[in-house]
C-alpha positions in Angstrom: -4.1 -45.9 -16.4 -1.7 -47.5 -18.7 1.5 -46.6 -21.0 1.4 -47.9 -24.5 5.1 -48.5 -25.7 5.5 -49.7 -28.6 3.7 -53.1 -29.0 3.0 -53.5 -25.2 1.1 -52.2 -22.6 2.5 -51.4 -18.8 -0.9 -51.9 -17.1 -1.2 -49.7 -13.5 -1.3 -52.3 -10.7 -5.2 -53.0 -9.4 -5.4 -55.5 -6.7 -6.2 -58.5 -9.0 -2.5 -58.1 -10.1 -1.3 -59.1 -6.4 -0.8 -63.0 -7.3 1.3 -62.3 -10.7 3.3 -59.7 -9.3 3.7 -62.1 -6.5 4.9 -64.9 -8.7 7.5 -62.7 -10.6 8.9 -61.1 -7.8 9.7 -64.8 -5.8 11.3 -65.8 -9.8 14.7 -67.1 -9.0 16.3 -65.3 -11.6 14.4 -62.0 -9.9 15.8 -62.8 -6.6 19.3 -62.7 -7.9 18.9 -58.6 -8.4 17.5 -58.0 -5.4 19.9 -56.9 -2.2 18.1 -59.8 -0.6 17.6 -63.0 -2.3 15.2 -65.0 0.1 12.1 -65.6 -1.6 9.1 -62.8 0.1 6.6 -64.5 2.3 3.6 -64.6 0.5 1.9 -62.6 3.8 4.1 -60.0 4.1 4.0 -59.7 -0.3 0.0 -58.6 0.6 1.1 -56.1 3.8 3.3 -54.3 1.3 1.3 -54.8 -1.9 -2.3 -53.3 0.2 0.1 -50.6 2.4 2.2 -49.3 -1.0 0.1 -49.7 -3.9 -3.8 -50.1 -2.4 -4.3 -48.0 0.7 -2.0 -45.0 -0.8 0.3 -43.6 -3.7 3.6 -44.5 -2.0 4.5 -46.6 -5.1 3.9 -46.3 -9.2 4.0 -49.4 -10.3 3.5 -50.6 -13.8 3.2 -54.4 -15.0 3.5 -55.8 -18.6 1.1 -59.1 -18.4 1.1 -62.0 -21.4 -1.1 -64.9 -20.6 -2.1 -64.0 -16.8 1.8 -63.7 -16.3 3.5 -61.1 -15.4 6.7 -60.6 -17.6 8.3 -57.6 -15.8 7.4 -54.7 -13.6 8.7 -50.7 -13.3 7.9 -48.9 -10.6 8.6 -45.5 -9.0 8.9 -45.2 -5.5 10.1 -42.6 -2.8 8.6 -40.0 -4.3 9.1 -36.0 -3.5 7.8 -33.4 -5.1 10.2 -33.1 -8.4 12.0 -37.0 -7.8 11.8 -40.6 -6.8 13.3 -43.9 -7.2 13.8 -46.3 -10.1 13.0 -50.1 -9.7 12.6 -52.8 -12.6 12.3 -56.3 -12.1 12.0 -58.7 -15.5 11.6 -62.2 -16.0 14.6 -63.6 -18.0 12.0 -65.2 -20.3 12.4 -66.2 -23.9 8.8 -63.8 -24.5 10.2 -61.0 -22.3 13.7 -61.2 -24.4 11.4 -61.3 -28.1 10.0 -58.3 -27.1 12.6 -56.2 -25.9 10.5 -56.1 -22.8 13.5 -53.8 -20.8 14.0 -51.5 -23.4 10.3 -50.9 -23.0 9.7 -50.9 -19.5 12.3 -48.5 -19.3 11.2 -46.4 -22.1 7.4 -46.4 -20.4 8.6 -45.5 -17.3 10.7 -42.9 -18.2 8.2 -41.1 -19.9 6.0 -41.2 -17.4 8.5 -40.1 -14.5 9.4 -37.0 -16.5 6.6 -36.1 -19.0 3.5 -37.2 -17.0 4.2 -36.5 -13.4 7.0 -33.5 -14.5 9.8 -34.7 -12.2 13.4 -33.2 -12.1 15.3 -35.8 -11.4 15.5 -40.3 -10.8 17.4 -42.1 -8.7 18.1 -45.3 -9.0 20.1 -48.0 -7.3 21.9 -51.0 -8.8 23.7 -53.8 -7.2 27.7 -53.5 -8.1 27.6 -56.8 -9.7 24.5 -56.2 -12.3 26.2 -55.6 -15.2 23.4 -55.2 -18.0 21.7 -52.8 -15.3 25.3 -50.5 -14.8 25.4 -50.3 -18.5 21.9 -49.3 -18.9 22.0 -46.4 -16.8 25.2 -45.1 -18.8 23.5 -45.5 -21.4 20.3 -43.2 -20.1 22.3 -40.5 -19.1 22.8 -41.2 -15.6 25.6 -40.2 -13.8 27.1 -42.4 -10.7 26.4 -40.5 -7.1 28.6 -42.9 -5.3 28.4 -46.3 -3.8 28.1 -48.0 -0.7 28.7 -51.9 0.4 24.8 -52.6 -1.3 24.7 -50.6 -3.9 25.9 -48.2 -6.8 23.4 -45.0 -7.0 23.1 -43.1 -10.0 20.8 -40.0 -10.8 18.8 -39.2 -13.6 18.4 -35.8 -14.3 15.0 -34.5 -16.7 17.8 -32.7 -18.9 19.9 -35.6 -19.3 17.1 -37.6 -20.0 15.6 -35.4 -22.5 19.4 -35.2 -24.6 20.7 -38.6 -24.2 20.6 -40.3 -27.8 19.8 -43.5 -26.3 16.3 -42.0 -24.9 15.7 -40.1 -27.7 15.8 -43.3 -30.2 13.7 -45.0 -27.8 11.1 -42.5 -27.6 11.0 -42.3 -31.7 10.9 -45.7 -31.8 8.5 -46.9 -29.0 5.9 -43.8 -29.3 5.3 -44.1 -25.5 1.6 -42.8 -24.8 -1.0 -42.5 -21.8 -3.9 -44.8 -22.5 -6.7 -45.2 -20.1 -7.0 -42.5 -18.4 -8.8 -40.7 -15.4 
């Protein structure tokens, strides 16, 4: 399965996306948004990738691929029955930048959290000091929950989604769609 948004495609992860995925999560500039910034072992990158995303549904996640490189990823993860968790990793590529590639990840995967699998609410975490990432999820709707030393959490309600201006003009704009599925 796959969400068209726009011009791209966020492409489910299949096992042959384990090396790119790989490569864009150890990216420097990737590291820098994570709560830990050592570089994965490529060993425990394949545990994770074949106990998360082969051997079970404990993660969604969603790649955007341009010349057998991946550009950015959202994924859903800690999943309920009406919630989960937010994650977005991008390359901070020239490409990635031309094509708006956040605006669209996050449109993709917001559409797919709430229209396709129906849930309530999102959380999502972001590190105090990533300031593009605080400002996005004001800009979505999402209301701050508290913070800790780590992180700031913010939820994303279905109704806020569905009445923020911000994620309406998105949605007009990018036409996010199911493609390929079953």
């Amino acid at each position: 399965m796959s969400i068209r948004v726009g011009n791209i495609v966020l492409q489910r992860f299949k096992s042959q996306h384990a090396d790119m995925l790989y490569s864009l999560i150890n990216r420097h500039e990737v590291r820098m948004g994570m709560s830990n910034s050592d570089k994965i072992p490529y060993e425990s990158h394949l545990n994770w990738v074949r106990e998360n995303l082969i051997e079970s549904s404990k993660v969604h996640l969603f790649m955007v691929i341009s010349n057998e490189e991946a550009l950015g990823v959202a994924l859903i993860k800690n999943l309920t029955d009406d919630s989960a968790e937010l994650g977005m990793m991008v390359a901070d590529t020239i490409e990635a930048k031309k094509m708006l590639l956040t605006s669209k990840l996050l449109t993709g995967i917001l559409f797919y959290v709430f229209h396709q699998m129906r849930f309530r609410k999102l959380d999502i975490r972001i590190l105090p000091g990533n300031e593009n990432s605080l400002r996005t999820a004001k800009k979505i709707g999402a209301e701050l929950q508290g913070q800790d030393e780590t992180y700031q959490y913010f939820l994303l309600t279905e109704t806020k989604y569905k009445s923020y201006p911000l994620n309406k003009l998105l949605n007009t704009r990018y036409k996010p769609a199911i493609i390929n599925y079953g």
